[in-house]
C-alpha positions in Angstrom: 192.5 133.1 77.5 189.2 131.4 76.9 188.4 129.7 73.8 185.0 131.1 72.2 182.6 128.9 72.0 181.8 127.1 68.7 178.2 126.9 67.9 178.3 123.5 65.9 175.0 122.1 64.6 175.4 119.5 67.2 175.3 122.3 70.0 172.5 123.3 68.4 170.9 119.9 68.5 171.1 119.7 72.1 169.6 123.8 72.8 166.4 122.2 71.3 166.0 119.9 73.8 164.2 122.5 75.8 161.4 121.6 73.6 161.3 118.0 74.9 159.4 119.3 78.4 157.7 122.1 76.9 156.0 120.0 74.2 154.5 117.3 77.8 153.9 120.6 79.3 151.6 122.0 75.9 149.5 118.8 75.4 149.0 119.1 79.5 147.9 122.8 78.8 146.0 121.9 75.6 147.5 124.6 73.6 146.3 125.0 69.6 147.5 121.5 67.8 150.2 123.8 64.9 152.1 124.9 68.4 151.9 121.9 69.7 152.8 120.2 66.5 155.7 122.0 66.0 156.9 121.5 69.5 157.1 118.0 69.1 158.8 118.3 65.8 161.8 120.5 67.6 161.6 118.2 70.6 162.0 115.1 68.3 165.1 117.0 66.4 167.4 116.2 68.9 166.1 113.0 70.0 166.8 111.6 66.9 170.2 113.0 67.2 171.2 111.4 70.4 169.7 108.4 69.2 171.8 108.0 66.0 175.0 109.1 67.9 174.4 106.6 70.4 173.6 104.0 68.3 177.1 105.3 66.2 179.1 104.4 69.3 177.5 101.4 70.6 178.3 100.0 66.6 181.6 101.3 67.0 182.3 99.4 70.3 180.5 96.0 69.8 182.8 95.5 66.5 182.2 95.3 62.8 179.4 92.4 63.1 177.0 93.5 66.2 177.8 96.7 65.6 177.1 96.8 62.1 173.8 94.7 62.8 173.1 97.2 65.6 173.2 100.6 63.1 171.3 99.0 60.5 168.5 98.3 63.2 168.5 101.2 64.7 169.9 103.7 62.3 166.1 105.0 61.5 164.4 104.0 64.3 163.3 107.6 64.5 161.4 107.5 61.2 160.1 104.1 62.3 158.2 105.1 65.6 157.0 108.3 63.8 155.5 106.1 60.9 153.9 103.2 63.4 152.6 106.0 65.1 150.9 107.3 62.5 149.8 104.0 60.7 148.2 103.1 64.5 146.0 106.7 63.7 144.8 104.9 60.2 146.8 108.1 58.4 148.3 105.8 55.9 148.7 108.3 53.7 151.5 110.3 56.1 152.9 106.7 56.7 153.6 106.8 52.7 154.5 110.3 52.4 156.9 110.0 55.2 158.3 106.5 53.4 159.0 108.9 50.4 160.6 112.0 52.1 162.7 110.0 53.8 164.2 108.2 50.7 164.1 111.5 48.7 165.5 113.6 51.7 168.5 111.2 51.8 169.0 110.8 48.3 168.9 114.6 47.7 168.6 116.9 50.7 171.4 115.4 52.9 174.2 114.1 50.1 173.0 117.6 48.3 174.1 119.8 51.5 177.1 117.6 52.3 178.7 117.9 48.5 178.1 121.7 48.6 179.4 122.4 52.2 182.4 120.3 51.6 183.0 121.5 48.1 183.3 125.1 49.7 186.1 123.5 51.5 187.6 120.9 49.0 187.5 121.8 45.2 186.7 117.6 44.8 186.1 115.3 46.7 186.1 111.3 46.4 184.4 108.5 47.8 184.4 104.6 46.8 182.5 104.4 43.6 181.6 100.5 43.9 179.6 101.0 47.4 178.2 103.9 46.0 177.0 102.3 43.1 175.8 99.1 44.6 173.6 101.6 47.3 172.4 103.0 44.2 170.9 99.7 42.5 169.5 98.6 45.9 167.1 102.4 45.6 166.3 101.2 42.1 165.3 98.5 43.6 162.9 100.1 45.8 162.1 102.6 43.4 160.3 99.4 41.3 158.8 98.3 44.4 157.1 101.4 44.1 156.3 101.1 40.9 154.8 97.7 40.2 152.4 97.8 42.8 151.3 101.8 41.0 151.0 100.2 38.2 149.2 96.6 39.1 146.7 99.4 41.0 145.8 101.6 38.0 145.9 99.1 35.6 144.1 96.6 37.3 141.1 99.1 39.0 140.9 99.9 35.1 140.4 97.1 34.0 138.3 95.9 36.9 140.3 93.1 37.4 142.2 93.3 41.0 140.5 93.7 44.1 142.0 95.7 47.6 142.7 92.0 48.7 145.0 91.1 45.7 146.6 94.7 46.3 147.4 93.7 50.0 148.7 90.4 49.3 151.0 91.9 46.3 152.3 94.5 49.0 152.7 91.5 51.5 154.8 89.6 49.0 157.0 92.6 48.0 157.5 93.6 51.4 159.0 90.0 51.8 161.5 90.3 49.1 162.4 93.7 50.2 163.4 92.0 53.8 164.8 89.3 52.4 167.3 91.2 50.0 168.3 93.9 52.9 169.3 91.0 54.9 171.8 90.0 52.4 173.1 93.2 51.5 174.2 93.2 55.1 175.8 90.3 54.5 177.5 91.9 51.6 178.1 95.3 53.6 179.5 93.2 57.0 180.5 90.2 55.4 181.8 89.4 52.2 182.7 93.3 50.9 183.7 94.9 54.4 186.0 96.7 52.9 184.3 99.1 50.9 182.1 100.7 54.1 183.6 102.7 56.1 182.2 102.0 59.4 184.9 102.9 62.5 184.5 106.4 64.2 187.8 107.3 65.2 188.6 110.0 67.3 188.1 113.0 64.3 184.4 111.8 64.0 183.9 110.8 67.6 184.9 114.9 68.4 182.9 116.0 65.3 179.7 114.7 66.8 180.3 115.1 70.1 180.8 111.2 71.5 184.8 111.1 72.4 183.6 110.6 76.1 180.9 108.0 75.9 181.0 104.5 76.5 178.7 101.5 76.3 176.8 102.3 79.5 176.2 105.5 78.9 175.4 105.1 75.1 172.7 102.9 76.1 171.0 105.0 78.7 170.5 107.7 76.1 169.4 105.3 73.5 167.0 103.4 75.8 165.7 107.3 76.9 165.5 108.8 73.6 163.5 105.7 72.5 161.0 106.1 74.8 160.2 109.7 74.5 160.2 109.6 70.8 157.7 107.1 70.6 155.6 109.5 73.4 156.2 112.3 71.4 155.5 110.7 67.7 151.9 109.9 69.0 151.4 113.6 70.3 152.8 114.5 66.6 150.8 112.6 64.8 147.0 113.9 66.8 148.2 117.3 65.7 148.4 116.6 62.2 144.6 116.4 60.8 144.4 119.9 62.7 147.5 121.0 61.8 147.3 120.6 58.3 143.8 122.3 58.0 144.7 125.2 60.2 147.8 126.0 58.0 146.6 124.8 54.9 149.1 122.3 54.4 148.1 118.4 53.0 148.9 115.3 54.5 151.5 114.1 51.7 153.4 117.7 51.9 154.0 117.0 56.0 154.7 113.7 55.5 156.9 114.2 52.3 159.0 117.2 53.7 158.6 118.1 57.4 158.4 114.5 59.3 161.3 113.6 56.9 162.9 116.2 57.8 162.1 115.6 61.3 163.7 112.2 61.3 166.8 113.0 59.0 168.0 115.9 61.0 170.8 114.2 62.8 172.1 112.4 59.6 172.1 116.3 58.1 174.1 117.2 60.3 176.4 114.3 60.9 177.0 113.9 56.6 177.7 117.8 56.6 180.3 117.2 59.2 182.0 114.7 57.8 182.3 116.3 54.3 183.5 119.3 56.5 186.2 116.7 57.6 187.0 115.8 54.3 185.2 112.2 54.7 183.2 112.0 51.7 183.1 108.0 52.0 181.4 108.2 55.6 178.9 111.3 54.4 177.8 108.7 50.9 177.5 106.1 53.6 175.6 107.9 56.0 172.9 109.5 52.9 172.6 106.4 50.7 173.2 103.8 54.0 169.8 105.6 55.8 167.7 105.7 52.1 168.5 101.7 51.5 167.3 101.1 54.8 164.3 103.1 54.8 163.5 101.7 51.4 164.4 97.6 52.2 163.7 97.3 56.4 161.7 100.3 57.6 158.8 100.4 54.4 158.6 96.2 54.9 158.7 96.1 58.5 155.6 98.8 58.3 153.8 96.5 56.1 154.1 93.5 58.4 153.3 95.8 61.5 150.1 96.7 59.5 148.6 93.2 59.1 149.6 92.4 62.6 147.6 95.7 64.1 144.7 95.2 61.7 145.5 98.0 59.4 146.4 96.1 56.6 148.8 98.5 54.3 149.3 98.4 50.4 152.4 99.7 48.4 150.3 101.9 46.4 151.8 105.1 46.5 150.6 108.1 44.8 151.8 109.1 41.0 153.4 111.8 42.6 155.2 109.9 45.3 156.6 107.4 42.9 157.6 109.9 40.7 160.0 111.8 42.7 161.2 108.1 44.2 162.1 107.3 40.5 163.4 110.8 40.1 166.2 110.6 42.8 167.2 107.4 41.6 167.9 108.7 38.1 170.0 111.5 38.7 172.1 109.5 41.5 174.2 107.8 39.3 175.2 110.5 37.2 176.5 112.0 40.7 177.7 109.4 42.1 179.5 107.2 38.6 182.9 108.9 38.6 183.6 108.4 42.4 184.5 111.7 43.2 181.8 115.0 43.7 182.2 119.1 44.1 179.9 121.2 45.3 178.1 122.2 42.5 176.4 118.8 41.7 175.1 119.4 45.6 173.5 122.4 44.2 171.8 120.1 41.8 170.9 117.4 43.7 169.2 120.4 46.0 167.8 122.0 43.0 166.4 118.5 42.8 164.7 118.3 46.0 163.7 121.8 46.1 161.4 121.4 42.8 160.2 117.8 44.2 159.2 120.0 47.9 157.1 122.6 45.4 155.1 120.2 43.8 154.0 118.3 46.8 153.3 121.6 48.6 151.0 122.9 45.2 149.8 119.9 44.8 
């Protein structure tokens, strides 16, 4: 007898790759920017998928040091090209919002979903408290990056003492540190505390996402391809979005905040879930706190320096809002995350979380 077929949220993954001609084949056609934009959000879904999978084995095969190098690199490459596509556009304010989602998606959305899906399965759950808590001091870290400059901006315009220029070089001089200290907590992560990441996919998670089969060669064919028509399809994303957001009443910071977050997380959502599925907490916190870290201390910097080299210089002034549900996320985290072991109902409130933070930027 046949086995039935297991829809997985992988298989679903790759269904919506249909959407990967069809959203060429609309901008070709010049059909109404909210289909096309949401075209190029489900054709992007899965891109991002294959992209982090790929980039999951090619770490996995290179070894603890290139690999490790190679997955923080690439891990959010997806949320990357959407964002220099969008700063390229001058709409710095869905570069920010997206900055935020991201972090706040991560924090709350995906370790939210994997705690409650796994605590279905297992009544508790534990990870390694000390990497947990030292990915928790490097978001506090970003989330007064986010603050200082708020504050130096408000302050300062009130006072009528800082000018845009000051603003930029502040934002040029954080972004700096930011780099500076990821690159050493790689060194910590690869280096000098190894031991607490779990890094190798064996053959469980290699089946889980779908990669038991692929080697080096073909990992890098997908992740050369998928790069490519990303970055195609974040600029036909990112020319729907002024039309978009009028025609459906949406604002920039809601689209930038949930859905291109969203966008770009969807393959860690489904890889965290899985592994809590599998009973690998420790890979699921890595995966959810790993991608925010990053996002916060290489993709937000490496924006900044890609915005004084294009000539759209961009500050770290983020909206009250924005910073708000930043500092927010980093709160609650180490109530979560203190005791080293989680059930599924704090994933109800970390969603609970993130479901009040999603209504105020849509009613705001």
């Amino acid at each position: 007898m046949h086995k039935m077929l297991k829809v997985t949220p992988q298989t679903f993954l790759q269904l919506l790759l249909i959407f990967v001609p069809l959203a060429f084949v609309g901008e070709y056609l010049h059909w109404a920017p909210p289909v096309l934009f949401l075209m190029a959000c489900l054709a992007i879904t899965p891109l991002a998928g294959l992209m982090g999978r790929s980039t999951e084995v090619l770490a996995d095969k290179l070894g603890t040091g290139m690999g490790g190098l190679l997955n923080a690199t690439f891990g959010n490459a997806c949320e990357l090209l959407i964002a220099l596509s969008a700063l390229k556009a001058g709409l710095i304010d869905v570069v920010k919002a997206s900055i935020t989602g991201s972090i706040i998606g991560n924090v709350l959305l995906v370790m939210g979903l994997s705690m409650l899906t796994g605590g279905f399965k297992y009544k508790t759950q534990e990870f390694n408290r000390t990497a947990a808590t030292t990915s928790s001091t490097l978001l506090a870290l970003a989330a007064i990056c986010l603050v200082v400059p708020a504050v130096f901006h408000f302050y300062g315009r009130q006072m009528g003492e800082v000018t845009p220029g000051e603003e930029l070089r502040l934002a040029l001089a954080i972004a700096i540190i930011q780099f500076v200290v990821y690159l050493l907590s790689l060194f910590f992560s690869l280096k000098t505390h190894k031991n607490l990441y779990v890094r190798h996919v064996d053959v469980e998670v290699e089946e889980a996402i779908g990669t038991e089969h692929w080697g080096v060669r073909n990992s890098i064919i997908v992740l050369s391809a998928s790069t490519v028509l990303v970055a195609l399809l974040a600029e036909l994303l990112v020319k729907q979005v002024e039309a978009t957001a009028q025609a459906i009443g949406m604002t920039h910071m809601f689209i930038g905040v949930i859905v291109v977050a969203i966008i770009g997380n969807a393959a860690e959502h489904s890889t965290a879930i899985l592994m809590a599925l599998k009973n690998k907490m420790d890979l699921s916190i890595n995966i959810a706190l790993g991608s925010s870290t990053q996002i916060a201390l290489f993709v937000a910097p490496v924006i900044v320096f890609a915005s004084f080299i294009i000539g759209r210089p961009m500050d770290l002034c983020f909206s009250g809002f924005e910073v708000m549900a930043v500092v927010v996320s980093v709160i609650i985290l180490p109530f979560i995350t203190f005791d080293g072991e989680c059930n599924w109902m704090e994933g109800v409130q970390l969603l609970a979380v993130y479901l009040i933070l999603g209504a105020t930027f849509f009613f705001i």
